[in-house]
DOMAR-73728 format. One record per residue (C-alpha): x, y, z; residue number from 1. Coordinates in pm, whole numbers, plus 50000, padded with zeros to 5 digits. Layout:
<sites>
     px     py     pz  num
      X      Y      Z  NUM
...
</sites>
This chain:
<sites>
     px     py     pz  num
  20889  07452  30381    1
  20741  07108  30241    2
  20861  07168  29903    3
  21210  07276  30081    4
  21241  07002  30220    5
  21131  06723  29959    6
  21442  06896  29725    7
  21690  06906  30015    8
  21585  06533  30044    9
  21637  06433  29688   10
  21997  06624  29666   11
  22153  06422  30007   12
  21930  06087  29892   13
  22064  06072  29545   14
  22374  05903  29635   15
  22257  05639  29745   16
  21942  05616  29629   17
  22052  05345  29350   18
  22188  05143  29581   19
  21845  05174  29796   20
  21652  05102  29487   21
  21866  04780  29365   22
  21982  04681  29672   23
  22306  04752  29676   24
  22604  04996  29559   25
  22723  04949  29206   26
  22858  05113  28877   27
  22649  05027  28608   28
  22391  04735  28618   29
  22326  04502  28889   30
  22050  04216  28907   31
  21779  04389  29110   32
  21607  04291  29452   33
  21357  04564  29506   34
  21077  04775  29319   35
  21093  04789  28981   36
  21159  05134  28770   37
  20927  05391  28714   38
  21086  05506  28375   39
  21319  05378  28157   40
  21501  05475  27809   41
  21594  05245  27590   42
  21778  05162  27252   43
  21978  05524  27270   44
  22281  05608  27242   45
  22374  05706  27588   46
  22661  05926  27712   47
  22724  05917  28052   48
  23022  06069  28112   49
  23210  05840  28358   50
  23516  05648  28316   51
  23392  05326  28419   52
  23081  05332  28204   53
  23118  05586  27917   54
  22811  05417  27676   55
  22527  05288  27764   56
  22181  05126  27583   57
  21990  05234  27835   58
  21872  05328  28163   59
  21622  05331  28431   60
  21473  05610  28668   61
  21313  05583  28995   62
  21173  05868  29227   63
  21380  06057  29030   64
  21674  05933  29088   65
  21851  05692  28858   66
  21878  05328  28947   67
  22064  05181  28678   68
  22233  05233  28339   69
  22304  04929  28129   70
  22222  04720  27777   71
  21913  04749  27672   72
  21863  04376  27791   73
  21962  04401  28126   74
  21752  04751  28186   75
  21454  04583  28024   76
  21502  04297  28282   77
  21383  04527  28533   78
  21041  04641  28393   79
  20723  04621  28687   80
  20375  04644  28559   81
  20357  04985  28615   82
  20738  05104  28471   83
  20696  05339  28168   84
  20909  05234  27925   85
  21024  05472  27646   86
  21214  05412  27331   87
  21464  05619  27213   88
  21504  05481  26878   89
  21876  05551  26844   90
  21843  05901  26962   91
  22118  06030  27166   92
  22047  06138  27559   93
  22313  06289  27757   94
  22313  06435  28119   95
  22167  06776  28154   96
  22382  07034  28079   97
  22530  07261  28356   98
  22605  07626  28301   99
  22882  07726  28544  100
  22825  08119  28451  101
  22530  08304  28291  102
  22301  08565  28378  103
  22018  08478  28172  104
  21739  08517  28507  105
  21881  08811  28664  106
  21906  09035  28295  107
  21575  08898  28105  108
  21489  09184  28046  109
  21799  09175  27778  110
  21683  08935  27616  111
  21309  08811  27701  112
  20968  08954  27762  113
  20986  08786  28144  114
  21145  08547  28335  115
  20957  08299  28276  116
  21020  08253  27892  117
  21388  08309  28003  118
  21349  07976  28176  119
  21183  07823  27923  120
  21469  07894  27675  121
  21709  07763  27882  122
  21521  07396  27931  123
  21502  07378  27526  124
  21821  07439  27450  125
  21939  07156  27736  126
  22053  07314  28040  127
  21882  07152  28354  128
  22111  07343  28588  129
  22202  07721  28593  130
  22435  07942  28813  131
  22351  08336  28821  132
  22659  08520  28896  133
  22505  08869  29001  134
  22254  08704  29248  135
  22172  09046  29404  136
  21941  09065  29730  137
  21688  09118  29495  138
  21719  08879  29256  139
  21749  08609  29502  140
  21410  08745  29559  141
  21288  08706  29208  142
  21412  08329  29198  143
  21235  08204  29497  144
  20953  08416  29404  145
  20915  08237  29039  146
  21008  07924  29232  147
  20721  07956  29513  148
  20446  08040  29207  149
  20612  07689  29023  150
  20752  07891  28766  151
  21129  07755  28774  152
  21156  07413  28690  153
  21534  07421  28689  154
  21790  07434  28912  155
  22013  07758  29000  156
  22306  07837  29155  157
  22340  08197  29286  158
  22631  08379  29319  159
  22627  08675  29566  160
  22810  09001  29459  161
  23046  09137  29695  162
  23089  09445  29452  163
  22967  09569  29102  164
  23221  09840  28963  165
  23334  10038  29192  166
  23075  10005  29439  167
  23101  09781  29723  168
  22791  09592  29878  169
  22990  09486  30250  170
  22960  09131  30411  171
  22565  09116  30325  172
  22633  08766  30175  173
  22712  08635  30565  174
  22320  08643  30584  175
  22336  08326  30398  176
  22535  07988  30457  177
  22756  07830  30183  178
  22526  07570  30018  179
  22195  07675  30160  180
  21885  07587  30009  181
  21629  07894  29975  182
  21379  07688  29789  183
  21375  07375  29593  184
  21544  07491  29307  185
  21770  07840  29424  186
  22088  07741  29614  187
  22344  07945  29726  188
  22635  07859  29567  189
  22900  08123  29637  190
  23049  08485  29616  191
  23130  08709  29285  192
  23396  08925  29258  193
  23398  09159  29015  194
  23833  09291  28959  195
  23796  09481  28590  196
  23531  09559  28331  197
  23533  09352  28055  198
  23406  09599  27792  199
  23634  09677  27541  200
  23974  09884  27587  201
  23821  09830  27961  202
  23948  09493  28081  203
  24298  09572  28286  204
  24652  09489  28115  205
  24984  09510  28260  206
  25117  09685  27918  207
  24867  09966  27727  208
  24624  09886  27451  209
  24818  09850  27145  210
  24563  10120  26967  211
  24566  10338  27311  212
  24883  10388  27430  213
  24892  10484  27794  214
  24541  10317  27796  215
  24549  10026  28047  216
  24186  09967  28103  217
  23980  09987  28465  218
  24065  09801  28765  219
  23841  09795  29044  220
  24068  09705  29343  221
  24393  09724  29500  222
  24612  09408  29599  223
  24538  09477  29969  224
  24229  09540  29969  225
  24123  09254  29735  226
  24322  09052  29962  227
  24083  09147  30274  228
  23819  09102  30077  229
  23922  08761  29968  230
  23999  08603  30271  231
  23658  08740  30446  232
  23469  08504  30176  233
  23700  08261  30223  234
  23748  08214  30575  235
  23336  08199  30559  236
  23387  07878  30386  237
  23185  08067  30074  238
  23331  07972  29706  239
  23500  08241  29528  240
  23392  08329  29156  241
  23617  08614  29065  242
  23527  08822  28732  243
  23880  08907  28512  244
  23927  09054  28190  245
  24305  09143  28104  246
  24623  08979  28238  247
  24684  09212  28516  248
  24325  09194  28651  249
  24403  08804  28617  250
  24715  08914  28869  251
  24554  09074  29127  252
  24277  08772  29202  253
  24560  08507  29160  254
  24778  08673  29461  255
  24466  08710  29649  256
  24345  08356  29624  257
  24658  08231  29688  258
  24711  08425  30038  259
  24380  08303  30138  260
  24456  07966  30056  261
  24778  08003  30248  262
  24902  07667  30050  263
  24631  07459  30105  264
  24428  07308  29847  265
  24199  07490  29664  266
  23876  07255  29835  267
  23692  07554  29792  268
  23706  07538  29409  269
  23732  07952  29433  270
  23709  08006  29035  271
  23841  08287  28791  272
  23571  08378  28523  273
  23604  08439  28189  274
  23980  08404  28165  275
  24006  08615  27893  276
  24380  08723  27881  277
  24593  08519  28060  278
  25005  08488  28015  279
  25193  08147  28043  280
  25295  08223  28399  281
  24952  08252  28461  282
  24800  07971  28330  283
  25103  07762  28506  284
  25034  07931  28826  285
  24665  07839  28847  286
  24730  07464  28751  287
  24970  07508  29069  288
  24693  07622  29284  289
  24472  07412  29152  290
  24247  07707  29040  291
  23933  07633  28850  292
  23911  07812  28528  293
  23559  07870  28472  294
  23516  07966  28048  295
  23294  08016  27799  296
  23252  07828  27519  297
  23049  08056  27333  298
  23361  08272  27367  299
  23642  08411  27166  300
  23539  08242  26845  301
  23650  08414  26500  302
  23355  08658  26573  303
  23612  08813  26835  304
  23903  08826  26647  305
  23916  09153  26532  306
  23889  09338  26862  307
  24127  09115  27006  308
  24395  09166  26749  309
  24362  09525  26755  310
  24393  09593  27118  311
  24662  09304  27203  312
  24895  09350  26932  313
  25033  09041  26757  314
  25248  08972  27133  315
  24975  08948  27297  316
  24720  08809  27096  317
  24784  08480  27155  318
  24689  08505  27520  319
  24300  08551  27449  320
  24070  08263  27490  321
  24328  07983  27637  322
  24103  07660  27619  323
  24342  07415  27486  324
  24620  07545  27682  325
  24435  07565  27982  326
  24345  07190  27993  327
  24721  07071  27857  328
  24836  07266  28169  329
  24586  07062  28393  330
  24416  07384  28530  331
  24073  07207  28680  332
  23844  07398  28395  333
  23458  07387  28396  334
  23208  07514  28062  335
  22945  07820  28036  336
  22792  08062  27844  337
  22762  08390  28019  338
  22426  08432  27818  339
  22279  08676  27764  340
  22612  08859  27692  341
  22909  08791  27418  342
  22885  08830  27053  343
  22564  08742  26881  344
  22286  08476  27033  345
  22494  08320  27338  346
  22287  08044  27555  347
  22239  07720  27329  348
  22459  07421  27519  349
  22513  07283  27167  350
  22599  07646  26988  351
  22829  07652  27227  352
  22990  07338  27205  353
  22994  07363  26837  354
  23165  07711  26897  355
  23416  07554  27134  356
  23575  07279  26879  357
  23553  07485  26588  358
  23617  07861  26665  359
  23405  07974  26403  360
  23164  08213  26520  361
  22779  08356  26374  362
  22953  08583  26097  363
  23081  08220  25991  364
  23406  08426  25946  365
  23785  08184  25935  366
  23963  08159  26282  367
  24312  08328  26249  368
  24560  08054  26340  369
  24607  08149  26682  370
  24244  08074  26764  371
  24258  07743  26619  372
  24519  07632  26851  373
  24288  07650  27096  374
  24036  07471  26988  375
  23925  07180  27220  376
  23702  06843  27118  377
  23355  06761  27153  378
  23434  06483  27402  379
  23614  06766  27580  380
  23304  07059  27554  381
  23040  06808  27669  382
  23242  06729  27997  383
  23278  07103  28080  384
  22926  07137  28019  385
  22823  06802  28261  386
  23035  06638  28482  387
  23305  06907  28484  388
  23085  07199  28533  389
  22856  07045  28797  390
  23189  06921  28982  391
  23298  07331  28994  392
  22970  07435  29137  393
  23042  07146  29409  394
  22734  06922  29298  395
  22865  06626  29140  396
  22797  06440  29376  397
  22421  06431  29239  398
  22437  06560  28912  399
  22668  06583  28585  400
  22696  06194  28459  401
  22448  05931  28450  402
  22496  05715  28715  403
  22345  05531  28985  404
  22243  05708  29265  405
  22234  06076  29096  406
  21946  06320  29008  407
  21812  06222  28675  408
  21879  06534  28500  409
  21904  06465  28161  410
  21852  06571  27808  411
  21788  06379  27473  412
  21951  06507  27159  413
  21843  06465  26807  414
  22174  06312  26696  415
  22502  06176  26926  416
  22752  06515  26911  417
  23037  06278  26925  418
  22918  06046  26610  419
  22879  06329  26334  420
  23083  06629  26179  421
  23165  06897  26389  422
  23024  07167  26117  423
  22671  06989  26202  424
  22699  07025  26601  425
  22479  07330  26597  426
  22218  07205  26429  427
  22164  06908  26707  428
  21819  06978  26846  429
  21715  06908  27222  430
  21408  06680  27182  431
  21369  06649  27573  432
  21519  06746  27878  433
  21446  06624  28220  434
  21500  06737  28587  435
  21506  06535  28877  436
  21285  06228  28658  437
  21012  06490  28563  438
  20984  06636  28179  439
  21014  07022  28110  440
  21088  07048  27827  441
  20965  06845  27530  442
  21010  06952  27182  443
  20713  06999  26900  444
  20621  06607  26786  445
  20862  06431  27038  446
  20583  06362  27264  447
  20654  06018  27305  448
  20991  06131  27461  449
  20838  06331  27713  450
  20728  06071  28085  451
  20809  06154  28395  452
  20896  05930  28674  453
</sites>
């Protein structure tokens, strides 16, 4: 319960935990009027992902928390006797990326001899905070478990299943409060929904397969009784993370989010994963409701093409993998993998992001053209991956951009994504990443990187 309660603490804390440290709320650097640092970075490129402050020199850490992000002179200003001071030597650091959708803990065995190395991957390749989407009874077991024995040194966000298939698991998730903390790294983040399969000729269309005709793929509910279903979660105050494959699967969890949000805002930030196939009406209708498209960028790259083309037709084709549109529409979107699955080795933040602006996938095969529309940029794939993702889970309050007053959750990258050639983004190497001020992860020879606060 200790342990429970020191994370709990550092969550409500962080904002305004800069303030507390500096004496005083800011953006950026202020003069300070209380204890020193315990950790800073300097001389790096910084990316913080804010508005006011998008580049930084450097910054400084405190219990964890960050304190301040500035020039190099101004952090160095506030060195004690006793700060650590690290520097980066015009290496890049970034906040820690956020995957909005995976299920690389609860299927390890897909991929990994345990869990544990499954966590391990994920803090080298830069994520620092995780959602599981088929957080089953027992796998909200395993997580607390691994975090009890000090095993999971990264944060998770579970998603409890309200169905799998055709099988439904009841109200079992109203055992659990929205946002609870089971242990100081498993919170409980929301519901899953699952409407179609997504395997292929599987995922539910409103017209057949183009190679199956009177194929239409497998739905797993009707309208009504989605719409109980729907509005049960909701009225709990639980998020909504709704699984859709094909445009008429995409349908069926549209109408039932908008009954249960009778009108009102979408505060919940209920989500539709994956949007694989999804039709201009759609994509207009979610930026009405204020939906949040939750995609990944590992996703529909030229390794997909083929199966895509085939099934859709050339009508249709166009509808797969919507990132570009989906952000010129304004539909609030948010970055993920869904590792383990997808087409070869899904999971690395930057494979993904590299995947994202160029479309080209492991076969290193050409995007067709209508792939390439849809390409987004790097700015773009690192804020659904940070500030964008973490704001869809409903923590960026305390995590996402590098700012006073939040978690310092962070990651340093062997090169600054948005300085070099976008054919050289997945080679960028994650050097160090960082949770809450302490170092997990610190790559072979980059010891110097690697103090805690």
């Amino acid at each position: 319960m200790a342990q429970i309660t020191r994370r709990t603490f550092l969550r409500g804390a962080a904002a305004t935990a800069g303030a507390a440290a500096l004496g005083g709320p800011f953006l950026g650097f202020q003069p300070p009027s209380l204890d020193p640092p315990d950790l800073i970075f300097h001389h790096g490129r910084i990316l913080t992902m804010t508005a006011t402050q998008p580049a930084a020199e450097a910054i400084a850490i405190a219990s964890g928390t960050i304190v301040a992000v500035g020039s190099n002179r101004e952090i160095q200003a506030l060195r004690g006797p006793r700060t650590v001071a690290v520097n980066l030597q015009g290496r890049a650091l970034l906040p820690g990326f956020v995957d909005a959708h995976s299920h690389r803990l609860g299927d390890w065995s897909l991929r990994y001899a345990n869990p544990e190395a499954a966590v391990q991957d994920a803090l080298a390749t830069g994520w620092t905070t995780i959602s599981e989407l088929f957080a089953s009874q027992d796998r909200l077991g395993l997580l607390t478990e691994l975090d009890a024995a000090g095993h999971l040194p990264i944060d998770v966000n579970a998603y409890l299943p309200i169905n799998y298939g055709f099988d439904r698991f009841g109200d079992w998730y109203l055992a659990y409060d929205p946002d609870q903390q089971l242990s100081p790294h498993v919170r409980v983040a929301g519901v899953k929904v699952f409407i179609d399969s997504g395997a292929r000729h599987e995922k539910l269309l409103s017209e057949p397969y183009a190679t199956h005709p009177g194929l239409y793929g497998i739905g797993f509910w009707n309208q009504p009784d989605l719409d109980v279903a729907v509005r049960a979660a909701h009225d709990a105050g639980f998020q909504v993370a709704a699984h859709t494959g094909g445009d008429a699967a995409h349908d069926l969890i549209i109408n039932a989010l908008a009954a249960a949000l009778g009108g009102a805002p979408n505060a919940p930030r209920h989500s539709v994963e994956h949007v694989m196939i999804a039709r201009d009406d759609q994509v207009a209708r979610m930026a009405d409701l204020g939906l949040v498209a939750s995609i990944q960028l590992s996703f529909f790259n030229s390794d997909w093409a083929p199966e895509f083309a085939a099934g859709l037709g050339p009508d249709r084709v166009a509808w797969v993998g919507r990132w570009r549109d989906l952000l010129d529409a304004g539909v609030p979107t948010i970055g993920s993998t869904d590792a383990p699955y997808g087409y070869g080795t899904t999971g690395p933040a930057m494979r993904a992001i590299y995947q994202a602006v160029t479309r080209i996938g492991e076969t290193g095969a050409p995007p067709p053209p209508w792939m390439l529309s849809q390409r987004i940029s790097v700015e773009e794939a690192l804020r659904l991956l940070t500030i964008d993702a973490a704001w869809g889970c409903g923590e960026e309050a305390t995590k996402g951009s590098l700012e006073p007053g939040k978690l310092a959750d962070l990651v340093v990258l062997s090169a600054d994504p948005t300085a070099i050639d976008a054919a050289g983004l997945a080679d960028v190497e994650v050097l160090m990443t960082m949770v809450a001020g302490e170092s997990v992860f610190c790559a072979p020879g980059e010891h110097a990187l690697c103090r805690s606060a």
